[in-house]
Backbone as CSV, one residue per row, in Angstrom:
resi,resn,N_x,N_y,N_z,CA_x,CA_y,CA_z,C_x,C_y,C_z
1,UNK,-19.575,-3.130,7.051,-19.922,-1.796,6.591,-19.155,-0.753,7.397
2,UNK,-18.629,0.651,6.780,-17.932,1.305,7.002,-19.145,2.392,7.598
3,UNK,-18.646,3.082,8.844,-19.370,4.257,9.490,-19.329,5.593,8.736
4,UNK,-20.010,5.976,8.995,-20.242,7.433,7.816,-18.638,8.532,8.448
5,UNK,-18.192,8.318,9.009,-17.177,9.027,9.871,-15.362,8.397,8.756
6,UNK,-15.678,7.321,9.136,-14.765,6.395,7.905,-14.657,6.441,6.965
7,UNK,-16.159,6.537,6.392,-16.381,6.612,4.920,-15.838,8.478,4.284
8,UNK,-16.188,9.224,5.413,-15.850,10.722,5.359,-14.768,10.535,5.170
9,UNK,-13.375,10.010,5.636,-12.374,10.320,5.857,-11.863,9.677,4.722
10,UNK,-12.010,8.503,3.952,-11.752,8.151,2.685,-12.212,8.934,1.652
11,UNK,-13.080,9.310,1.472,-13.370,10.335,0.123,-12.516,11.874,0.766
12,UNK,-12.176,11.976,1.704,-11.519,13.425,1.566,-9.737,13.395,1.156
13,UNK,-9.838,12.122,0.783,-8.173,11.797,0.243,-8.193,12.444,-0.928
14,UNK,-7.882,13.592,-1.340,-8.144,14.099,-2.704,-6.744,14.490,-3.728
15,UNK,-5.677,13.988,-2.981,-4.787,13.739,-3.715,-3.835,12.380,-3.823
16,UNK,-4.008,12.835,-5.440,-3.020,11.437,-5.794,-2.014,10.533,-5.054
17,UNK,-2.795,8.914,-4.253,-2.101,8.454,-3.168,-1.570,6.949,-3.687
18,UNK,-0.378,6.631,-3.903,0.363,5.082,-4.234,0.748,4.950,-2.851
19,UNK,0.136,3.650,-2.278,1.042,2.405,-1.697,0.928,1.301,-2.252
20,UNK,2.119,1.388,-1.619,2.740,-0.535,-2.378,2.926,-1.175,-1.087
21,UNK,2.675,-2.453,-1.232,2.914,-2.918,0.436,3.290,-4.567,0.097
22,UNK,4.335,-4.601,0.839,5.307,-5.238,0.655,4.626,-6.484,1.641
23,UNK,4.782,-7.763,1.770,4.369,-8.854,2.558,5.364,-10.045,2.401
24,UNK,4.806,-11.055,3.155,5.313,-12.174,2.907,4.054,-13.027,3.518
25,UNK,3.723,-14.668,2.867,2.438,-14.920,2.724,2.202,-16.152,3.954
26,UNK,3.487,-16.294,4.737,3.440,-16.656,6.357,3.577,-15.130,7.457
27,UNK,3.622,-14.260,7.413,3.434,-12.827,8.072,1.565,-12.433,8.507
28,UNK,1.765,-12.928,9.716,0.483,-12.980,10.268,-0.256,-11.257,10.540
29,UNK,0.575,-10.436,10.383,-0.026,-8.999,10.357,-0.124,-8.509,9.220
30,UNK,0.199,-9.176,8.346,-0.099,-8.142,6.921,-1.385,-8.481,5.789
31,UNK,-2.312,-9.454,6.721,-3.195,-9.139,5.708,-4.383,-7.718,6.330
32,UNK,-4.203,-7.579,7.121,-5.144,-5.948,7.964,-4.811,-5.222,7.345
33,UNK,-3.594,-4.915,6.807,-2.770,-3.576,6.137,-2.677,-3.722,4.473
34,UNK,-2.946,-4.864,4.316,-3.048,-4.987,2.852,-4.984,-4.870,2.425
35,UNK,-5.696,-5.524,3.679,-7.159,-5.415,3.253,-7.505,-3.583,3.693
36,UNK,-6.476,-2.788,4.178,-7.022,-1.505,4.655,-6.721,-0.763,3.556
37,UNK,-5.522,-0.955,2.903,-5.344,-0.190,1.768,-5.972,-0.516,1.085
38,UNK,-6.509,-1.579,0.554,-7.201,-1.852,-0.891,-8.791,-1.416,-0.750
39,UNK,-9.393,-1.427,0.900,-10.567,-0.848,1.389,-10.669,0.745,0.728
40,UNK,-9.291,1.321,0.880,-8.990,2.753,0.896,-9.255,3.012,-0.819
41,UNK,-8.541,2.162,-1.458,-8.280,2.583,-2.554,-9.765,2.048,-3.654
42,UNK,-10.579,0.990,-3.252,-11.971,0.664,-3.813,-12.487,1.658,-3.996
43,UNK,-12.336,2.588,-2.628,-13.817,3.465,-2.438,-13.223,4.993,-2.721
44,UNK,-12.026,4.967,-3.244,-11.087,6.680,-3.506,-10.455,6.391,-4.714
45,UNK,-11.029,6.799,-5.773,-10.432,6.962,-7.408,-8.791,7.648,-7.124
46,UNK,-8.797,8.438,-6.057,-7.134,8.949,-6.109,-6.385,8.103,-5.493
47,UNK,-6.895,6.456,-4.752,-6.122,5.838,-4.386,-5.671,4.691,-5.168
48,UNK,-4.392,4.575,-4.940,-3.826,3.326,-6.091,-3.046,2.721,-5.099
49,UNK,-3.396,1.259,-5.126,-2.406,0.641,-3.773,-1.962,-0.756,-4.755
50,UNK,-1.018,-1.222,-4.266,-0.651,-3.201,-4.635,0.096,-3.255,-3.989
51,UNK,0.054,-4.922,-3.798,0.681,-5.719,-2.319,1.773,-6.997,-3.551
52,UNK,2.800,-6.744,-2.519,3.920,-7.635,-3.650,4.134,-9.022,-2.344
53,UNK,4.346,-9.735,-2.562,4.820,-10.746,-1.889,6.435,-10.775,-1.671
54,UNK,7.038,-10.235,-1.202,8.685,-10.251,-1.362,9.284,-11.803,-2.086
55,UNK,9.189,-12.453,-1.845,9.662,-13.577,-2.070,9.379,-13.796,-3.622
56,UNK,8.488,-13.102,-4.562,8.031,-13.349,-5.970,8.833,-11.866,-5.953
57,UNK,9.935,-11.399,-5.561,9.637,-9.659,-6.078,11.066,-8.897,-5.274
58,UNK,12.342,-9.921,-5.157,13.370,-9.685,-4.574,14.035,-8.341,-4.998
59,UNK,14.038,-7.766,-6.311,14.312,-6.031,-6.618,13.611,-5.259,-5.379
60,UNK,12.482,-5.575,-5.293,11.778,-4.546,-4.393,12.388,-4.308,-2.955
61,UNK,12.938,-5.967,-2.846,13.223,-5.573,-1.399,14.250,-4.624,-0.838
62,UNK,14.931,-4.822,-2.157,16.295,-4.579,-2.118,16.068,-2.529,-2.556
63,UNK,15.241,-2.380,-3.423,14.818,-1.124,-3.901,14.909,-0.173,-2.644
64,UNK,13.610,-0.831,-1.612,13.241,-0.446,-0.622,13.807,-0.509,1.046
65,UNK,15.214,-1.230,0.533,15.700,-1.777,1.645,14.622,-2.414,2.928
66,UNK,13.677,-3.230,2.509,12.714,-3.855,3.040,13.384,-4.891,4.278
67,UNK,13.099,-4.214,5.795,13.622,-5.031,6.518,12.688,-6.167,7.667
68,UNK,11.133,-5.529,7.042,10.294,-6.584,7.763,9.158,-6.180,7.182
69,UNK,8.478,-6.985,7.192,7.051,-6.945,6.714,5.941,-6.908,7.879
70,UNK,4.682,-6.371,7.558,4.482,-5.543,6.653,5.209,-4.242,6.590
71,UNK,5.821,-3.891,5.357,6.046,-2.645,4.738,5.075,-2.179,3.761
72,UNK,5.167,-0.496,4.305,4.161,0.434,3.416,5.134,1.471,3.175
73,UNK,5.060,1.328,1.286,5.740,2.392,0.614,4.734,3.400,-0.068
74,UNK,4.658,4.722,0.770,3.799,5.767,0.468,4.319,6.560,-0.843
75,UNK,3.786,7.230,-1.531,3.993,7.667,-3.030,5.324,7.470,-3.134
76,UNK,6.083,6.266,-3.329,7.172,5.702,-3.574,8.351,6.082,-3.223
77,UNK,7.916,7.209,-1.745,9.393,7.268,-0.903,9.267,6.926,0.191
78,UNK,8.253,7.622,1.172,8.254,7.437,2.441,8.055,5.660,2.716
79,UNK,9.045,5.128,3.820,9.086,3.890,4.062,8.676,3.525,5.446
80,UNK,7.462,2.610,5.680,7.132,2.528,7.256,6.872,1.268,7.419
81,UNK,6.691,0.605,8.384,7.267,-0.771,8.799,6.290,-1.068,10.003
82,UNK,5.150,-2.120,9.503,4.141,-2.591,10.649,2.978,-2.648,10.624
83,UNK,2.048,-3.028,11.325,1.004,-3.565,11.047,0.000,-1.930,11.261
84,UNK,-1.199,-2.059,10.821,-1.845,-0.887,10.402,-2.864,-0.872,10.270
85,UNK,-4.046,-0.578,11.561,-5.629,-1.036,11.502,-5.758,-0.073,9.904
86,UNK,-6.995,0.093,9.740,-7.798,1.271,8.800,-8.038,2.469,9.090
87,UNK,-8.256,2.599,10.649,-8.356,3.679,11.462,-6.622,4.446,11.138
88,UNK,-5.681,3.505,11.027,-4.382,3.825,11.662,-4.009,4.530,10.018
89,UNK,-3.967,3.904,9.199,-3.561,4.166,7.913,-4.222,5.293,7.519
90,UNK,-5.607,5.744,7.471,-5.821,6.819,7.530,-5.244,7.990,8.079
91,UNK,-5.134,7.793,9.339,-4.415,8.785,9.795,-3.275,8.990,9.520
92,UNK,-2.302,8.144,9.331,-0.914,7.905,8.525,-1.053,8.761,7.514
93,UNK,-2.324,9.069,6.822,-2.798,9.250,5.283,-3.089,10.765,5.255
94,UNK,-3.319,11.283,6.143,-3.560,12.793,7.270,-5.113,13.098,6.796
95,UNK,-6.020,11.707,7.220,-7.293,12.490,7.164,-7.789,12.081,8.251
């Protein structure tokens, strides 16, 4: 269960937010950053997130010039690279 402080900071996302997050399914840090976004985006109608596996999804990598995983592609420009509590992505997220 999420603290009322957490839960605050997810509903005040009030604009329209895409990540895509890039993985690979031996990459021992990317399931935190893939379960934080999809945490984010359950509980925020303005959030829209999906997690690609690079290896099923070689355009992307190449799209994104994807040079390690985890990658997080924020409304389909900004490109950032690494692992990412919930606490962290939020703030990434500026709430």
């Amino acid at each position: 269960a999420l603290d009322g402080v957490t839960m605050g900071r997810i509903k005040a996302l009030d604009a329209p937010t895409d990540m895509q997050i890039f993985v690979s399914l031996s990459c021992t840090m990317c399931p935190e950053l893939v379960i934080a976004a999809q945490h984010i985006a359950a509980l925020n109608p303005n959030v829209r997130t999906e997690a690609y596996d690079l290896n099923h999804f070689p355009a992307l990598k190449e799209t994104y010039n994807v040079m390690s995983v985890p990658c997080l592609v924020l409304d389909d420009g900004q490109v950032m690279f690494g692992r990412r509590t919930l606490d962290a992505l939020l703030t990434l997220l500026g709430v």
